[in-house]
C-alpha positions as CSV (number, residue, x, y, z in Angstrom):
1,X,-5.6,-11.1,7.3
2,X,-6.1,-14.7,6.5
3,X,-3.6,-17.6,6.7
4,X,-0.6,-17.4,4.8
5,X,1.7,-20.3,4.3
6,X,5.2,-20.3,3.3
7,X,7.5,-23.1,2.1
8,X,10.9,-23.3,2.4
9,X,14.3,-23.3,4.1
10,X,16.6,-20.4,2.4
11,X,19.7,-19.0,3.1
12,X,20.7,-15.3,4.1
13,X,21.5,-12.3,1.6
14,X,18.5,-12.4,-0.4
15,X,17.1,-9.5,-1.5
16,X,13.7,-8.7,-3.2
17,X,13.8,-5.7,-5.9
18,X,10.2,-4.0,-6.3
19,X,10.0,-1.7,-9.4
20,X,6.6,0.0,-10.2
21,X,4.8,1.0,-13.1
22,X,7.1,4.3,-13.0
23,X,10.1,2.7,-13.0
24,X,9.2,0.5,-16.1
25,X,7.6,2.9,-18.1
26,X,10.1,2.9,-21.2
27,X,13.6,0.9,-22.1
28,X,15.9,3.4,-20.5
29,X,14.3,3.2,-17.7
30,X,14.4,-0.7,-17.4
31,X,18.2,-0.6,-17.9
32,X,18.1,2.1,-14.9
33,X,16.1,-0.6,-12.9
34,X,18.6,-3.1,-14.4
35,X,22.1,-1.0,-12.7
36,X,19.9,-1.5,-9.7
37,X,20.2,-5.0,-9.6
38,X,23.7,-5.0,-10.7
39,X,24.8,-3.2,-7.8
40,X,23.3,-5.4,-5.5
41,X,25.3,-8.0,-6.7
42,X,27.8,-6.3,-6.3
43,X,27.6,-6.0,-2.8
44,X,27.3,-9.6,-2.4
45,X,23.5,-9.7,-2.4
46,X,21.1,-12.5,-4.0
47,X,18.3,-10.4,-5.9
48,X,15.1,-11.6,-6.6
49,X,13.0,-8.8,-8.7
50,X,9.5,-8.2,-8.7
51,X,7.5,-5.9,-11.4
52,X,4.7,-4.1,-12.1
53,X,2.9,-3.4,-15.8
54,X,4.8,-0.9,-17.7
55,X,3.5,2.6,-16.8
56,X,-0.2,3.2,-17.4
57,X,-0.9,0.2,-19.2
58,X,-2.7,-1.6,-16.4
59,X,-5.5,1.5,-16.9
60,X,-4.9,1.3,-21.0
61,X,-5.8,-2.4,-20.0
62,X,-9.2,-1.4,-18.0
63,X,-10.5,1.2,-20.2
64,X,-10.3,-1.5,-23.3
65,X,-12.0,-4.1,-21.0
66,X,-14.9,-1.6,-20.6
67,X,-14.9,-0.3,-24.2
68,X,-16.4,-4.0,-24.8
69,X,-18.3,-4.4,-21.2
70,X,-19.5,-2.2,-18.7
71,X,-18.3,-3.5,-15.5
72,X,-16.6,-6.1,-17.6
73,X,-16.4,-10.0,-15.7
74,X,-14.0,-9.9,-12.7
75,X,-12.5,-13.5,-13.7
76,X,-11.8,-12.5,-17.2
77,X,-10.7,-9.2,-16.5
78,X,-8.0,-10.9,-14.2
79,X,-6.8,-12.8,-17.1
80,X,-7.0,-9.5,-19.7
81,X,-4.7,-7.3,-16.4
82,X,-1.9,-9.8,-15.7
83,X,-0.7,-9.7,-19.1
84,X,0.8,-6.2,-18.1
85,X,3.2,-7.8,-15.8
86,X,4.0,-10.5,-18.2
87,X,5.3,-7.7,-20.6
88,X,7.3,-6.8,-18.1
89,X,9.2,-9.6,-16.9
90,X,9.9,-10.2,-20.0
91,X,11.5,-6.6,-20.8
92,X,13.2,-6.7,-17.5
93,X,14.6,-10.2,-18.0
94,X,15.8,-9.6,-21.2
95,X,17.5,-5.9,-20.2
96,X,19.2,-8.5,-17.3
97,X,20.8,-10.6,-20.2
98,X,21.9,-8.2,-22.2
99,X,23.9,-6.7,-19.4
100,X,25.1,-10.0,-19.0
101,X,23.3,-11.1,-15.8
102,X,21.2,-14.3,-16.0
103,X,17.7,-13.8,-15.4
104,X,14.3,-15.9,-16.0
105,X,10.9,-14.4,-15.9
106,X,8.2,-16.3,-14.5
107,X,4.3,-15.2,-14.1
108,X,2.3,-15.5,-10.4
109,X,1.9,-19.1,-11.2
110,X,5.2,-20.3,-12.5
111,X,6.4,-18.6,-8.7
112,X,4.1,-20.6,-7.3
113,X,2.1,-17.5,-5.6
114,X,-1.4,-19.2,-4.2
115,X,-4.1,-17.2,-3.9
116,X,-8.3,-17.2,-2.9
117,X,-10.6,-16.8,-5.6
118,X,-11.2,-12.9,-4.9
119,X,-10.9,-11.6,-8.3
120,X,-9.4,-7.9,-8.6
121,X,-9.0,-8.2,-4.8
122,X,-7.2,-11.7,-4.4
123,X,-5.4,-12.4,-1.3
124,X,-2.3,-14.3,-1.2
125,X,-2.4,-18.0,0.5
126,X,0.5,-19.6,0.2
127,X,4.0,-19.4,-1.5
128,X,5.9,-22.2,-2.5
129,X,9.3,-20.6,-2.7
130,X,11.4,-24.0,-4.1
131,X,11.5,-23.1,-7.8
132,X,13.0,-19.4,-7.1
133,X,15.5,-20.9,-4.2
134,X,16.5,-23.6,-7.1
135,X,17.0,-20.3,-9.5
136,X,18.8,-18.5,-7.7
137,X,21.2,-21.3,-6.5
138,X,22.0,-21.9,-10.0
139,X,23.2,-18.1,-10.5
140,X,19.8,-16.9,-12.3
141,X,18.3,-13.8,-11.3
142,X,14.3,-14.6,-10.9
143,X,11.7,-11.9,-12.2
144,X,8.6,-12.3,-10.7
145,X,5.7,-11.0,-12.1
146,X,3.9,-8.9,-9.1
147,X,-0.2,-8.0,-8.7
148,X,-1.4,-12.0,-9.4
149,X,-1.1,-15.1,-8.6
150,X,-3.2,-18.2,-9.4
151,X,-6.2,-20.3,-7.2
152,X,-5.7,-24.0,-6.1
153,X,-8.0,-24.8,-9.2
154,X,-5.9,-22.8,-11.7
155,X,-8.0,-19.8,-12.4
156,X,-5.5,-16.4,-13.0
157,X,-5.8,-14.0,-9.8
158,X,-4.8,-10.2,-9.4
159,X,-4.5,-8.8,-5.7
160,X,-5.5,-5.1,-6.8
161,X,-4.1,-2.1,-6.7
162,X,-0.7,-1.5,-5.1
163,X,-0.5,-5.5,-5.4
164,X,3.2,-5.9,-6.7
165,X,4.3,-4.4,-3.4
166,X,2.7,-7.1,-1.4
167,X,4.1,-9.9,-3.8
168,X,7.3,-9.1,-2.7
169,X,7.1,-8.8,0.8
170,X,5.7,-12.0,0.8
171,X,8.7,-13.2,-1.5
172,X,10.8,-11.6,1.3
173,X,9.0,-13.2,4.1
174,X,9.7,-16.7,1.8
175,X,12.9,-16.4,1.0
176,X,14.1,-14.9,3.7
177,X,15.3,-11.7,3.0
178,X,15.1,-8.1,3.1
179,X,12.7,-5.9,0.8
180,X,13.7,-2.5,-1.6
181,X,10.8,-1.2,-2.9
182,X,12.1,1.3,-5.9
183,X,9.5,4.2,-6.7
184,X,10.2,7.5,-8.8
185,X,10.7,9.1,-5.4
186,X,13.6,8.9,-3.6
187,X,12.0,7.5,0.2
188,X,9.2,8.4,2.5
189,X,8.1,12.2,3.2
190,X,6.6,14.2,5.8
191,X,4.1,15.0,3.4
192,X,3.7,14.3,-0.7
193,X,6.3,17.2,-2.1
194,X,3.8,18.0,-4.6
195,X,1.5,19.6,-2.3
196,X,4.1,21.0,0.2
197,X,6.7,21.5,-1.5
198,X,8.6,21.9,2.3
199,X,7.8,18.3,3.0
200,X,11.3,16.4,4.0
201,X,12.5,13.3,3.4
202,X,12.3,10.6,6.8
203,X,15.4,8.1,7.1
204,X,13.1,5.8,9.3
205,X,9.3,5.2,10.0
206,X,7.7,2.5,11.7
207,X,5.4,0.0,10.5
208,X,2.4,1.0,12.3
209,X,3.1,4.8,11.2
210,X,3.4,3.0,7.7
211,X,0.7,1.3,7.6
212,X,-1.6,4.4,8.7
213,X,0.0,6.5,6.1
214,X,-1.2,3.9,3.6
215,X,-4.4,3.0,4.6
216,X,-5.1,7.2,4.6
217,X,-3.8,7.4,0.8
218,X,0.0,7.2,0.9
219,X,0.8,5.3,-2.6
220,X,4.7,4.8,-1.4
221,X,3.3,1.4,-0.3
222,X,0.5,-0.8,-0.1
223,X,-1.1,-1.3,3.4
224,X,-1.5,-5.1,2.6
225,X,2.2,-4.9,2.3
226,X,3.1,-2.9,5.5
227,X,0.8,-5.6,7.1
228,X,3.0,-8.4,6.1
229,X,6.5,-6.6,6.8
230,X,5.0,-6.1,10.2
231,X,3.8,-9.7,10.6
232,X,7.1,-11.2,9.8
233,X,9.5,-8.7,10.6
234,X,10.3,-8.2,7.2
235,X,13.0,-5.2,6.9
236,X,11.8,-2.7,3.7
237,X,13.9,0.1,2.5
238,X,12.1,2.6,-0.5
239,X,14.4,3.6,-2.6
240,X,14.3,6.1,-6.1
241,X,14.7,3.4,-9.2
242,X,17.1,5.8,-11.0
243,X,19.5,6.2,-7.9
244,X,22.0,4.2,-5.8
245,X,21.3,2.7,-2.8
246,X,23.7,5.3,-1.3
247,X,25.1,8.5,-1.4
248,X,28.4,10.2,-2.6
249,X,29.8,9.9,1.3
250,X,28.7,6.1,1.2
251,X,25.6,7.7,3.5
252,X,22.2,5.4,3.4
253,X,19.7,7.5,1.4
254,X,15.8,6.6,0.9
255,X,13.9,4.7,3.9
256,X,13.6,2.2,6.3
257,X,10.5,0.8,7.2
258,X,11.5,-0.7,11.2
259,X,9.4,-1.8,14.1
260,X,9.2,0.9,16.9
261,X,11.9,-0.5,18.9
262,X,14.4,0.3,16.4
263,X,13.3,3.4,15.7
264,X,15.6,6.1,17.8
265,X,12.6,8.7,18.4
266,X,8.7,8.8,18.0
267,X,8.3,12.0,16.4
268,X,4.6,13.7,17.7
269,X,3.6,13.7,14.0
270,X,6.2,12.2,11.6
271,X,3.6,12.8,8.3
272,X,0.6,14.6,7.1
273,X,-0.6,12.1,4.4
274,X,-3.7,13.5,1.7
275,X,-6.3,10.7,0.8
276,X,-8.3,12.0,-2.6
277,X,-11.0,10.6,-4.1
278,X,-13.1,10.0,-0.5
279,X,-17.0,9.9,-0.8
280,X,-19.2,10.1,2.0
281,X,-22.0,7.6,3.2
282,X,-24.9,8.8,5.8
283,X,-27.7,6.8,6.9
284,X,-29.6,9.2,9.3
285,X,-32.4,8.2,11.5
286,X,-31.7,4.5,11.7
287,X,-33.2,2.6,14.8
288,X,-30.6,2.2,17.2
289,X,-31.6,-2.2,17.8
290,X,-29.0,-5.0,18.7
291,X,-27.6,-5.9,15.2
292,X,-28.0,-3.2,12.9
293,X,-24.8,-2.5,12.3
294,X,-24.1,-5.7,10.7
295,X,-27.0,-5.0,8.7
296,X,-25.3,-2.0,7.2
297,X,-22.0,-3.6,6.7
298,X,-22.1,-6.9,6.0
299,X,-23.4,-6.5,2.5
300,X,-21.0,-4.0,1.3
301,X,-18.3,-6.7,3.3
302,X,-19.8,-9.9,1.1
303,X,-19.5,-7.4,-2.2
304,X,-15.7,-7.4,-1.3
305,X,-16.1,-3.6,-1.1
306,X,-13.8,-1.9,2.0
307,X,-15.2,0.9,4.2
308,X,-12.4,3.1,5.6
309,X,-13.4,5.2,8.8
310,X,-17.2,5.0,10.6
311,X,-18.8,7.4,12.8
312,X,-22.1,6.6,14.8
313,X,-23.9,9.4,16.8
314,X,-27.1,9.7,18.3
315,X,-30.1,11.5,16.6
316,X,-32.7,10.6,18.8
317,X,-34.0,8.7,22.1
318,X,-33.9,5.4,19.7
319,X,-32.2,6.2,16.4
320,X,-28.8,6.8,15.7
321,X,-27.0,8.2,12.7
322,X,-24.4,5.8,10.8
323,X,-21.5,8.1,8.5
324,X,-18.5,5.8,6.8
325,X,-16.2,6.6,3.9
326,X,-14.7,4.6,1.2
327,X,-13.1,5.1,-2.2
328,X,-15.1,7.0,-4.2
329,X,-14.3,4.2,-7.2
330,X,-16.3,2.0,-4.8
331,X,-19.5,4.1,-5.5
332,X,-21.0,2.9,-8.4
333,X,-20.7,-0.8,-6.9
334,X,-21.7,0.5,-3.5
335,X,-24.5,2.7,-4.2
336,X,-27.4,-0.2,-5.0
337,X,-26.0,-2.1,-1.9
338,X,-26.5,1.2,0.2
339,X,-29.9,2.0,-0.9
340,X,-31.5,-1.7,-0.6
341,X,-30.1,-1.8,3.2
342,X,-31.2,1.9,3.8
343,X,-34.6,0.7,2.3
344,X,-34.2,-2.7,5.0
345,X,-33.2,-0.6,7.8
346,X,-36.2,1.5,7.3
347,X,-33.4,4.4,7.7
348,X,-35.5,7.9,7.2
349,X,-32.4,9.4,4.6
350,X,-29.7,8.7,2.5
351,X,-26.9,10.6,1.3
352,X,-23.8,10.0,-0.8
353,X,-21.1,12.6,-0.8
354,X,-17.6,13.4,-3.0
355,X,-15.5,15.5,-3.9
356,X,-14.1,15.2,-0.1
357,X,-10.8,14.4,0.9
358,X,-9.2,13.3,4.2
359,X,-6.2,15.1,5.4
360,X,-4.3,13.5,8.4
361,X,-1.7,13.7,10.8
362,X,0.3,10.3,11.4
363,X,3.0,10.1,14.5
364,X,3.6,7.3,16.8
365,X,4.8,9.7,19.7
366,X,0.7,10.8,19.9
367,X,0.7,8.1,22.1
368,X,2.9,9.5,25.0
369,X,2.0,13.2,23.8
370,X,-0.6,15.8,24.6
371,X,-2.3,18.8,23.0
372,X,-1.6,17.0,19.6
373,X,-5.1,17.6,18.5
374,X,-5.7,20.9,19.8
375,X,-2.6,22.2,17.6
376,X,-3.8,20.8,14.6
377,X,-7.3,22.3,14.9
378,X,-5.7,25.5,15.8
379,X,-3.9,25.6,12.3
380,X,-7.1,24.3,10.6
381,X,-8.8,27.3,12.2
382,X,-6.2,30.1,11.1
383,X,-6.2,28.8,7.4
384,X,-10.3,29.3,7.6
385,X,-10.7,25.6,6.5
386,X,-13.9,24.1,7.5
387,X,-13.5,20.5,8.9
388,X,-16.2,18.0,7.7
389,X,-15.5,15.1,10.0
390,X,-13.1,13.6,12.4
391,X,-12.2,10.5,13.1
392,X,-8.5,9.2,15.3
393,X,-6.6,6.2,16.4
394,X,-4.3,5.4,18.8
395,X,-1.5,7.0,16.6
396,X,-3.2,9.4,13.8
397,X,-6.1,12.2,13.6
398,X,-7.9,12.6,10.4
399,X,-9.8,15.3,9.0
400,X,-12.6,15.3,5.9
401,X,-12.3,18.7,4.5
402,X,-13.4,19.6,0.7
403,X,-11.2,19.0,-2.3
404,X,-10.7,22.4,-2.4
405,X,-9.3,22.9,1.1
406,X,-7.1,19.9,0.9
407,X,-3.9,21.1,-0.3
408,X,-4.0,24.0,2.6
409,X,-4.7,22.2,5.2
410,X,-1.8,19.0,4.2
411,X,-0.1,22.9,4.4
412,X,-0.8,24.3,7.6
413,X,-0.5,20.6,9.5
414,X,2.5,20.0,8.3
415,X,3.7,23.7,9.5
416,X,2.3,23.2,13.3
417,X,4.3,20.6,13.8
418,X,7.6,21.8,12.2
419,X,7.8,19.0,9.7
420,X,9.8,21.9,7.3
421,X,12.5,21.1,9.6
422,X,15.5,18.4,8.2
423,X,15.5,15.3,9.7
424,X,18.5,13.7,10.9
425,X,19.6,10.5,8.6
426,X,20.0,7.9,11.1
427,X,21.9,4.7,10.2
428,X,19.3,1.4,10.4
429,X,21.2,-2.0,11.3
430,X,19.2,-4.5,9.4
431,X,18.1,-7.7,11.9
432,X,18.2,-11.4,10.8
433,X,16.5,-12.6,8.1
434,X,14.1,-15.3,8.7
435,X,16.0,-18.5,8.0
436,X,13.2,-21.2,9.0
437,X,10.4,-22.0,7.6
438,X,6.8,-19.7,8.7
439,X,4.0,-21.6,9.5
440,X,0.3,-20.2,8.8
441,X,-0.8,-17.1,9.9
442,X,-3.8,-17.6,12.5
């Protein structure tokens, strides 16, 4: 990640309120989102809320871009996407005041959110946190528009998909505070409910078993996200928009988001997560020389286009075969850049694959545990699903299996490992806020 700087000196209490597309989707639900915030206050807390575009009008947005342009201009399309969130700091500053809570909206670059000139993928710079402190110190309730910021020469930025999230955990980092990120689901899951419907909810996972599941496809929250809770210790709870914070018992409900030293246990497996949408690169035959895999990847990294998992075998005395995945909305950009290296390379054949997904199993006690992986192919092998590819890290094993197979083998990994089972809801004491400022990330 590059360097991020943040500006500022701010006191305890704060809290940054995420509310997705979901959450926004219609006025009830922004005065829903709105008794969140309330509450907070209530309990002595200093919000600062963050939103996304109302529902599924960022993709409304898109498709109306590309009724006029096939792959419309990524600078202008930046300016046509971030007037989603406008809408909705708007909506969700004006639901504030009429519950009688003082609010102002402000845009990416009225917060003062700095970012490169990445358009559609922008990355996030610096934040200038001194007009929100000022805000909030005179009893206003700031609404930050999430997913954009702004370049040091003016130009309107969006940080893609899953971007909101990441705005606010760099307000959090800024500011000081803690991070709620409100969903239509109530927390974190051993598995999304709508594929195993036995899937329970977790009261804790760690940032690195976090950051895995969202890397692999989890769409609680962004991995750029997890990446800056982790950096600064920034404590993130998820939460259901609709719900209180806690239950009838005054029990904590939803999800904390810890470092591994706070967490109690490492579970073997703590999730099975399902990445859709996956498509398949090979390069086959490609002469195994000092260099060639920066051949392959270095275009596809200068097009700004990310390659998730990689695989290199041998096929020969001299040549090697190269296998990666990435997004499968990636293709159509990709799939020139593939062929013209593939063509370079001199590699003797080229194939593109969907309609793959990965299935995985995320714990962070696979580090102290064994057999892990031989239980999960053993319940791949009694459903009878065929498994395409593997790939693993330190903490998670990941399967490519067909679309159809996907939702029975989330199934049967989830069973091996008795994630049916309730979990116990252990209590999470929050740590210090950061109170100082945070120099640049290195």
């Amino acid at each position: 990640m590059r360097g991020l700087v943040f500006l500022g000196v701010f006191p305890v209490g704060i809290v940054i309120q995420k509310f997705g597309g979901s959450s926004v989707a219609d006025a009830e639900k922004f005065r829903r989102c709105a008794q969140r915030v309330t509450e907070a206050i209530a309990q002595g807390d200093q919000p600062v809320v963050v939103v996304s575009a109302m529902g599924d009008s960022t993709d409304d947005l898109i498709q109306l871009a590309e009724s006029v342009a096939e792959g419309p201009d990524k600078r202008e399309l930046d300016q046509l996407l971030a007037t989603g969130e406008q809408v909705s700091i708007a909506m969700m500053a004006m639901t504030l005041k009429a519950s009688g809570i003082p609010a102002v909206s402000l845009t990416g670059q009225q917060a003062a959110i700095t970012t490169d000139d990445v358009h559609g993928r922008a990355t996030i710079l610096a934040i200038d946190g001194s007009r929100l402190q000022e805000l909030i110190n005179r009893g206003n309730v700031p609404v930050v528009a999430g997913f954009q910021g702004v370049t040091r020469t003016g130009d309107i930025t969006t940080l893609g998909r899953g971007g909101s999230d990441t705005t606010a955990v760099a307000l959090a980092a800024t500011l000081g505070g803690r991070c709620e990120i409100f969903k239509d689901v109530d927390g974190v899951y051993t598995a999304d409910p709508r594929l195993v419907p036995s899937a329970q909810r977790l009261p804790t996972v760690t940032y690195e078993e976090m950051l895995e599941a969202a890397a692999l496809g989890s769409q609680v929250i962004h991995p750029r996200a997890v990446e800056l809770a982790k950096k600064y210790d920034v404590k993130v709870r998820v939460l259901h928009s609709h719900l209180p914070g806690f239950g009838p018992s005054n029990e904590p409900v939803g999800t904390w988001v810890v470092s591994e030293s706070q967490h109690m246990e490492a579970r073997v497996v703590s999730g099975v997560v399902v990445k859709k949408d996956v498509a398949r690169v090979s390069l086959r035959g490609v002469t195994n020389r000092t260099g060639i895999q920066s051949e392959i990847f270095s275009p596809l990294a200068l097009a700004h286009l990310p390659v998730d998992d990689i695989i290199q075998e041998d096929d020969g005395p001299s040549t090697i075969n190269v296998t990666f995945t990435m997004d499968k909305r990636d293709i159509r950009d990709a799939s020139p850049i593939i062929h013209r290296v593939a063509q370079e390379i001199n590699a003797q054949a080229v194939r593109i694959d969907t309609g793959l997904v990965t299935v995985s199993a995320v714990g962070a006690g696979m580090r102290t545990s064994s057999g892990v992986a031989a239980r999960l192919f053993e319940a791949m092998a009694s459903a009878g699903i065929k498994v395409e590819n593997v790939t693993t890290s330190e903490i998670r094993i990941s399967c490519i299996v067909t679309e159809a197979d996907g939702q029975r083998a989330a199934a049967a990994i989830h069973s091996a490992f008795g994630l049916d089972i309730p979990m116990p809801q252990d209590r999470v004491t929050e740590s210090k806020p950061l109170n100082s400022t945070i120099s640049a990330l290195q």
